[in-house]
N, C-alpha and C positions, 0 to 999 in steps of 0.2 A: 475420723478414722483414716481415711485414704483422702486425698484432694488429688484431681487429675488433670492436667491441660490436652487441648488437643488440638493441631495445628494441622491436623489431614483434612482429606476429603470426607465427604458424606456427615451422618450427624450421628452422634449417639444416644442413646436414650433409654430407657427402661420401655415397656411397651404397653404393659399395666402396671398397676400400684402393688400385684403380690407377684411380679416377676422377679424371680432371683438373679438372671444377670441383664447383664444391658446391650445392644448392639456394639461390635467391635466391626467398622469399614478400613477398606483397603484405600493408601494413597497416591496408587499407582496403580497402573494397567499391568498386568502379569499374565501370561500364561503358562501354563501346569500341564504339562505333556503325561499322558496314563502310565500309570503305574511309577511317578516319580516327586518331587515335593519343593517347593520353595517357602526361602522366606518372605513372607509380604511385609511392608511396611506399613504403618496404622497413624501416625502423625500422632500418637499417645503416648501420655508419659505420667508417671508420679512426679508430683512434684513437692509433697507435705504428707508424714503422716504424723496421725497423733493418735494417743490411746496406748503408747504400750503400757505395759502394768505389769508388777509381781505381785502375785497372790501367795499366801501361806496357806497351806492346807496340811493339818496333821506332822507340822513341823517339818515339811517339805516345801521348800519354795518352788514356782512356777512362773516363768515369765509368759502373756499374754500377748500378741502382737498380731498389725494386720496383714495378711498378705491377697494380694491379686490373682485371682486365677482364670488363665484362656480356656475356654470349653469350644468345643467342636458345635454350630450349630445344626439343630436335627434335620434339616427340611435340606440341608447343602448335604447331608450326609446319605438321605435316603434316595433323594431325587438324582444325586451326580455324583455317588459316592467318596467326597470332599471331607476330609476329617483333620483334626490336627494334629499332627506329627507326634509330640509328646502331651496327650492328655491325659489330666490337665496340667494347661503350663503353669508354674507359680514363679510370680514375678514377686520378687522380694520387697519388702517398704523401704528398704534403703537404695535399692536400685533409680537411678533417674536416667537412665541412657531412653532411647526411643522402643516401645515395644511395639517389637514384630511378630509375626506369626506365622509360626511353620506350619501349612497346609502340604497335606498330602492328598495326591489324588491314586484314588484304588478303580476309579471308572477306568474305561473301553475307549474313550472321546479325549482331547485335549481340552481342559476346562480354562475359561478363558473369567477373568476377570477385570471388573473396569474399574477406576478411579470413584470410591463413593458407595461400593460392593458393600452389603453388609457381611461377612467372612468368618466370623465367630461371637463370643459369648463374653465378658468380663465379670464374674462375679467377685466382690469382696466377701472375705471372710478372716473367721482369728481363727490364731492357730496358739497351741500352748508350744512351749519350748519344754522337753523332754529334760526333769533332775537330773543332776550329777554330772551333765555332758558339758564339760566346756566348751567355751567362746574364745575361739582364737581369731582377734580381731586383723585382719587380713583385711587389703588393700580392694574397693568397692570398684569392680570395674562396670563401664557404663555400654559394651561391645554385647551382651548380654550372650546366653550360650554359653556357658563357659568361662567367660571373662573375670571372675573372681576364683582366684586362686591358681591349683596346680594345672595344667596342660594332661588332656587325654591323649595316648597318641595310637591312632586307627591305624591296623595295618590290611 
């Protein structure tokens, strides 16, 4: 499905055998001033997927495929109100640039984080590709955020 490398700090791991996702740690020391968000770095990346598939169903085709997603962990969310930015994040299977993760802090205190933190959640999952919509195959940027396709621009 997904194969991942990962050249950060700390370890990842599942935690039990019916855990849906896995530790995601930080590769850097950060701090996260209240009420404001960075991006962490993770030393993580895709680096293989396999499994897409098209399914027919009722004369409808569907494409299958996997994607990654960051979840907020609960124990950084209740204890230091630490959450992630855009959850959940989905890191696409064709993405290979480094993923990071946008934590945001909603606490009172500057949250500090060390190199090896465990900071989030990785679960894989499929996701189907919605009939009818094409695929406009546009250039795979590896900056993540944004980095595939058109420019948003904040005013």
């Amino acid at each position: 499905m997904i194969a991942l490398s990962h050249d950060g700090a700390g370890e990842i791991f599942y935690a039990t055998r019916q855990s849906a996702g896995f530790d995601v740690c930080a590769s850097e020391d950060i701090e996260i001033p209240p009420h404001d968000w960075r991006l962490v770095p993770t030393g993580l990346r895709i680096v293989e997927t396999a499994g897409v598939r098209t399914i027919t169903v009722d004369a409808q085709s569907f494409t299958i495929l996997p994607e990654l997603q960051i979840r907020p962990r609960s124990g950084l969310a209740v204890k230091a109100g630490i959450s992630v930015l855009n959850s959940p994040s989905t890191i696409d299977a064709d993405y290979r640039g480094e993923i990071k993760v946008p934590l945001i802090n909603h606490g009172r205190e500057t949250f500090r984080i060390h190199k090896g933190d465990r900071i989030a959640q990785g679960v894989c999952a499929l996701v189907f590709h919605a009939p009818n919509i094409p695929v406009r195959e546009v250039e795979r940027g590896t900056g993540g955020f944004g980095s595939t396709g058109g420019k948003i621009g904040l005013t």
